[in-house]
N, C-alpha and C positions, 0 to 999 in steps of 0.2 A: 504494500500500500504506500504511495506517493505521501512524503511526510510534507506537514504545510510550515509554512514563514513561521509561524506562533509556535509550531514546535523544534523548527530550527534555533529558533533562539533560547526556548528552555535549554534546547541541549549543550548553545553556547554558555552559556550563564552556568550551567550544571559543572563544564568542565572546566572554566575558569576556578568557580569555584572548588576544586578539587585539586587543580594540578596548577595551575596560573597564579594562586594568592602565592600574599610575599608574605615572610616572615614578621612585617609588620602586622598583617591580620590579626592571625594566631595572638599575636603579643596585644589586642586591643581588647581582651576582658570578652570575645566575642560580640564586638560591636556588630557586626557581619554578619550576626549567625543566623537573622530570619532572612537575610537574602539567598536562601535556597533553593532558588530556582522553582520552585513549588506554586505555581500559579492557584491562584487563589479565585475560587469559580463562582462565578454568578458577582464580583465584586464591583461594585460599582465607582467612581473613582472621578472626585469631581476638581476638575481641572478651573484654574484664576487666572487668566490671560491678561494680556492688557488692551486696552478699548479697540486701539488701532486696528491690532488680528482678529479682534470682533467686528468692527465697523467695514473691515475687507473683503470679512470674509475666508480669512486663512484659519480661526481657528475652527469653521464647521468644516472646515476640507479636512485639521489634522485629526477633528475627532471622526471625522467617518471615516477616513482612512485606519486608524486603530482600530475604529471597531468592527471595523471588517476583516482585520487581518486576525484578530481575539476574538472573535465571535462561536467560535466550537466553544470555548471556557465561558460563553455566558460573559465575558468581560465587559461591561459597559462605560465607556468617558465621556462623563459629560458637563457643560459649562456650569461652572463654579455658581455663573449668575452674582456675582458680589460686587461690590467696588473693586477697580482693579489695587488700590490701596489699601485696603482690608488687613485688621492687625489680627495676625494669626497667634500674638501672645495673650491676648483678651479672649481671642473665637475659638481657638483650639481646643482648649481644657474642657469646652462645655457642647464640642462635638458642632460645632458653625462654621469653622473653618476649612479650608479647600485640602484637598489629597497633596495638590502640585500646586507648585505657585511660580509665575516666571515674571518676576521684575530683574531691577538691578540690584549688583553685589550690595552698594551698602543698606541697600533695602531688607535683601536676604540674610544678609550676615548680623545684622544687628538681633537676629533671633536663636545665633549661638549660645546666646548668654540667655540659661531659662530654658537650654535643651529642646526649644518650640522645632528647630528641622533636624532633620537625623544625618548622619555622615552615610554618606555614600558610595557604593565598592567604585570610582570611577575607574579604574584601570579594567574590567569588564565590560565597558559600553563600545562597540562601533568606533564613538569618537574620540576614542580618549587619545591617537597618535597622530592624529589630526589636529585637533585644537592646540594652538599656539602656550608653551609652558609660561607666559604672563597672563596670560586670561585663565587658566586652571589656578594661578594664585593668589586670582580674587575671590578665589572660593575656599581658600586654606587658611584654617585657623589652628592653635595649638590646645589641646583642654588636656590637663593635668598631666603636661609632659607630652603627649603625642597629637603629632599632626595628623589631621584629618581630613577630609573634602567633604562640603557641604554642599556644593552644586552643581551644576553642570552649565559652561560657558556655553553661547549661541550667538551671539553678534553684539559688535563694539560699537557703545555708542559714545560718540563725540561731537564735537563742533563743526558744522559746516556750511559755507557760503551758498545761500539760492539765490539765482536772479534770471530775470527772462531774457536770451540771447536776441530775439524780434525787438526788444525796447533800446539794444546798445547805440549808441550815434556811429556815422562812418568811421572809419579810421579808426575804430578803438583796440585796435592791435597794434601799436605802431613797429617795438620793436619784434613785432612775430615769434611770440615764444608761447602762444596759443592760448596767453592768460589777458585777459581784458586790459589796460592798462590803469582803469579807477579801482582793480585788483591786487597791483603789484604789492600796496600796501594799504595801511588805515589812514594814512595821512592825505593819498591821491582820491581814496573813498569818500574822507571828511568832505574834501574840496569839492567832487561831483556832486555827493548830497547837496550841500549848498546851493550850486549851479541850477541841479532842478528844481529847487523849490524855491529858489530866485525870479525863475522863468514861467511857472507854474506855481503860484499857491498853494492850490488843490491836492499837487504830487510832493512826494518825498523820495528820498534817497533810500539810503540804508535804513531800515525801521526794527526794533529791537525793545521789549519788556527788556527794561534793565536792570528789577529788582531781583529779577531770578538769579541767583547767586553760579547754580550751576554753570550757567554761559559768561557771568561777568566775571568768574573766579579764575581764567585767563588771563586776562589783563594784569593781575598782583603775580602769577605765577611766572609770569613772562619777563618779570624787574626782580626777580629774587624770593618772592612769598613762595610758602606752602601752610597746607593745612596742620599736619603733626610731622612731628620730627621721626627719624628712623624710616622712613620712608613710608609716614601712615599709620607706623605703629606705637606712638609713643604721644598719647593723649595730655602729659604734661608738659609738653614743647608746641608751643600754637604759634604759627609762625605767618600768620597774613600781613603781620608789620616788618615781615625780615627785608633783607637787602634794601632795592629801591622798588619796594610795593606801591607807595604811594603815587610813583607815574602810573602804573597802570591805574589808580583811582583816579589821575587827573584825567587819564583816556574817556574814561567812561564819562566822568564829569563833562568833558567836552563833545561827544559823541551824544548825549541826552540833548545838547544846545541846536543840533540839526534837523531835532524830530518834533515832536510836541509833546504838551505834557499826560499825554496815554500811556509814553514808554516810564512813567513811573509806576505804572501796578499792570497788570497780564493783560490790556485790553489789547495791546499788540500780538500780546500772542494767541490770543484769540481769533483774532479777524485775520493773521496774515496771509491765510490760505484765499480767501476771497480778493483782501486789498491786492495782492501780486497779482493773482488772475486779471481785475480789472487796472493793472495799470497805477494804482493811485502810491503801490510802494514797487520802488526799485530793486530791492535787494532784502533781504533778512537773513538771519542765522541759526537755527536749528539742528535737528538730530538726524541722521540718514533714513531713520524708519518710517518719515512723514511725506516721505515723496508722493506718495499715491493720492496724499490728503491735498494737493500743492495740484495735480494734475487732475482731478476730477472736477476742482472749481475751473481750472482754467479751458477744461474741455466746455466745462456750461457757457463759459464765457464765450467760447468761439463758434459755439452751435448757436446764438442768439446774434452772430456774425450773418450765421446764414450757412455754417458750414455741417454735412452729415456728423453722426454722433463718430464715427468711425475716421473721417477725413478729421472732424475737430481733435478726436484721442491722438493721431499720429501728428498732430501739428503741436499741441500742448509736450507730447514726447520728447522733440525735436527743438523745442525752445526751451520748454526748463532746466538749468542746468546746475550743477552740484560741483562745486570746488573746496582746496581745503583753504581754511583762513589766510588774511592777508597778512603781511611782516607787521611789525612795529618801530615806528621810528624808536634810535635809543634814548632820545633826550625826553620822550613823553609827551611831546608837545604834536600834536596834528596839526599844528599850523608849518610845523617843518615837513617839507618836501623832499627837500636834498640832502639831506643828514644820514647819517650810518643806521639800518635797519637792521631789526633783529627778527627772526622765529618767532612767532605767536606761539606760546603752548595753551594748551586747552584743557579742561577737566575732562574725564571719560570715564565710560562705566561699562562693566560687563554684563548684562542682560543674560539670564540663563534660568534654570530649571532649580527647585528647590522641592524636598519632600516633606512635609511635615511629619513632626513625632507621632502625631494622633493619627493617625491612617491605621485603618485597621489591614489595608493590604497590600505592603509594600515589596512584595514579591510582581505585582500586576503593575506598582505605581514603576517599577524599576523599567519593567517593559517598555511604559508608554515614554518614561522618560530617554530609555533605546531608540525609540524611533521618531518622538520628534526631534532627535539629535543627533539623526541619520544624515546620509548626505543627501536623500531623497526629499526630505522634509525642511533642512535647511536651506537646500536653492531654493523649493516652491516660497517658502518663507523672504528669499529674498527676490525673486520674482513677482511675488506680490506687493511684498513692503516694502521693497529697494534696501535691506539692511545690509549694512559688511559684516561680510561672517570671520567667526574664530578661526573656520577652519581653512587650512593651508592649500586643500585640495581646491577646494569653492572659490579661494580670493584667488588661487594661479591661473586659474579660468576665466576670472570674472573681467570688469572694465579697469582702467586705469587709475578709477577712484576707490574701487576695492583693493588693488591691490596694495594701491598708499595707505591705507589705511591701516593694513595688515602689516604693512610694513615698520607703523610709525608704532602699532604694536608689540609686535615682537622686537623693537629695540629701545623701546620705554620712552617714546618720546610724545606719551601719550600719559597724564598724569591720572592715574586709576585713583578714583572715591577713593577713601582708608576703609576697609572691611570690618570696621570693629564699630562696635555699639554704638562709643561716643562720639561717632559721627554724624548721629540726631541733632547733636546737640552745636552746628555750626549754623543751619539753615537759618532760624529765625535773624539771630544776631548781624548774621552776614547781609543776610535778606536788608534786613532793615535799614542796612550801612547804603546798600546799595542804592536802596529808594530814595535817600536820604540824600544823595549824591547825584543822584538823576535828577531829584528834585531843585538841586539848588541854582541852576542858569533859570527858572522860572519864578524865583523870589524875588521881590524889592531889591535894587543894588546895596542900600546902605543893611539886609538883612540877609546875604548870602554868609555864608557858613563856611563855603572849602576854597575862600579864594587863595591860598598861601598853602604852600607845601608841608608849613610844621601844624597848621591847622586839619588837615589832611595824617599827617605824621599820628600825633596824639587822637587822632579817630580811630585811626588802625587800631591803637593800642589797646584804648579802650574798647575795643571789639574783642581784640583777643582777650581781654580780662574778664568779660563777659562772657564768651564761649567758655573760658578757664573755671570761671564759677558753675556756670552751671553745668560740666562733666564733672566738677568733685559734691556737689551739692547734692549728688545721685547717691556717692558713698556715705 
């Protein structure tokens, strides 16, 4: 009798587990021991995705895809139905909480503490000689002497430039190296923003929520900040006021003065998908897995041109485009053009698969986490949501901007969230700095707040004395 997919994999999983574990296993108190390959039947197994792969459409492909391939075992996956932010340390204990759960690492990781997701065998999955060894290490934490893996990576997300190629002026390549020339840097972007909304009121340039800390926290990384010391691991070194942080807050500061005042709280990133479609924003900066959202308003917008739904999709395709961020001048100032540029670094996150402790069937949940972590499931994933994947096989294949991307991760040039709990505990403070700072080319001249570097300077500080407080205020 022809053995099927679902029992091929028990048999993998069976023999890893017998001949393939390493002597770490053994030595982990049998953390391991219900992964026995032992499919657990009739288990039903409720999967938390996040809005996007609901709103696409990729997560009812991956759950029918599983369920047809588990289907002899009665196995059923199905949508979580939650918030995609649902705190699995409140819902868990009382049986509310999802089987699997796929955000980002410092989402995931902050449930190591409190035992909420469980370590898992990754050196058994498909992917595991695939996925790039710095995205497997946003899922490793150590608990009482040993390291463990708690997730499983799927695609990196970071910073990066959209803008509509049909809206660029002539000539905007001059010296031919296939990047726009209002691209080369922040400083020649500053200057075009302007230009349009000098020319047009209505339009703007660059447009950007700049309270979200996750995308403005480039800017201080790029002058010498970081978040914790040890590379993320070391919660009592806060470092957003190290080196010369404070230019990249005058960045931002000056960068708020070309927009209006919406880019102080999410109303930009709200509408961006619609304003780019119609024209009214030039450029913005988001994550790779929003492409689709970026290309569906602007196909509406080209069918109300007059054009088929099919002719508008291949035109919206062909004009949106995705690069990676632009240099930084070094002196901080975007009124400098010609001055020595540096590398933008960005914050970034690993996005992957987590199992919770409370599952009653984590033999079935190991499965489903196999196969949408396959390379079958990962292209349709980035075929759908345009993501860059972890894995080496997928980004070798993929376009020029996956490849970079994979690239900029496997040589760390890509500043990965800190994995560890007290990473909660930056958002607000930072959050607030930011807004704080956006806000101030919109105040009274004789009521501005960040016109001076050492006024800038002791904000930093005080932010990190405030994040500093409240990660010890926990203990």
């Amino acid at each position: 009798m022809k053995r099927t997919a679902a029992a091929l994999f028990l048999g993998a999983i069976l023999a890893l587990a017998s001949c393939g574990s390493t002597g770490d296993e053994e030595g982990q108190g049998g953390v391991y021991a219900k992964f026995d390959g032992k499919l657990e039947r009739g288990a039903v197994l409720r999967i938390l995705e996040n809005d996007t792969a609901v709103k696409q459409g990729y997560l009812k492909e991956l759950l029918d895809g599983f369920n047809e391939k588990y289907k002899e075992y009665g196995i059923l996956a199905v949508d979580a139905n939650m918030d995609e932010y649902s705190d699995l340390e409140n819902d868990g204990p009382y049986g509310y909480g999802p089987d699997i759960l796929y955000q980002a690492n410092d989402s995931l990781m902050k449930y190591v503490y409190g035992k909420h997701i469980t370590p898992i065998p990754a050196e058994r999955l498909e992917c595991y000689s695939q996925v790039d060894q710095n995205a497997w290490e946003a899922y490793r934490s150590t608990v009482g002497g040993t390291t463990y893996t708690f997730g499983v990576p799927i695609n990196i997300q970071t910073s990066l430039m959209y803008y509509r190629e049909d809206l660029l002026p002539e000539d905007s390549d001059k010296n031919g190296n296939g990047t726009p020339d209002m691209f080369e840097n922040w400083s020649e972007l500053y200057r075009y923003s302007k230009q349009i909304h000098e020319e047009n009121p209505s339009k703007f340039g660059y447009m950007k929520s700049l309270d979200d800390f996750y995308f403005a926290s480039g800017y201080l990384f790029s002058y010498g900040g970081y978040i914790f010391g040890e590379n993320g691991k070391d919660p009592s070194d806060i470092g957003l006021d190290k080196g010369e942080a404070y230019k990249g807050a005058k960045v931002l500061r000056q960068l708020a003065s070309i927009m209006n005042e919406s880019c102080i709280d999410n109303s930009i990133t709200l509408n961006q998908y619609s304003k780019l479609a119609k024209g009214e924003y030039f450029a913005t900066m988001t994550t790779p897995d929003v492409r689709s959202l970026f290309l569906d308003e602007m196909s509406i917008e080209y069918q109300k041109g007059g054009l088929t739904k099919e002719e508008a999709g291949k035109k919206a395709e062909e004009n949106l485009k995705q690069i990676p961020v632009p240099k930084l001048p070094k002196s901080g100032d975007l009124n400098d053009v010609s001055g020595e540029m540096v590398s933008m670094k960005t914050m970034g996150g690993i996005n992957g698969y987590a199992m919770s402790s409370y599952t009653q069937y984590p033999n079935a949940a190991l499965a489903f986490i196999d196969y949408a972590s396959s390379y079958e499931m990962v292209k349709r994933r980035h075929e759908i949501l345009s993501i860059a994947t972890c894995r080496a096989d997928l980004a070798s294949e993929g376009d020029d901007l996956s490849k970079t991307l994979f690239h900029q991760l496997s040589e760390s040039k890509i500043e990965i969230m800190p994995s560890i709990r007290e990473t909660a505990q930056i958002w607000t403070p930072a959050g607030t700095l930011c807004k704080d700072l956006a806000n101030d080319p919109y105040r009274a001249a004789g009521d501005q707040k960040y016109v001076t570097d050492e006024a800038i300077r002791n904000k930093l500080a005080e932010v990190c004395k405030q994040i500093h407080e409240a990660i010890y205020a926990l203990q």
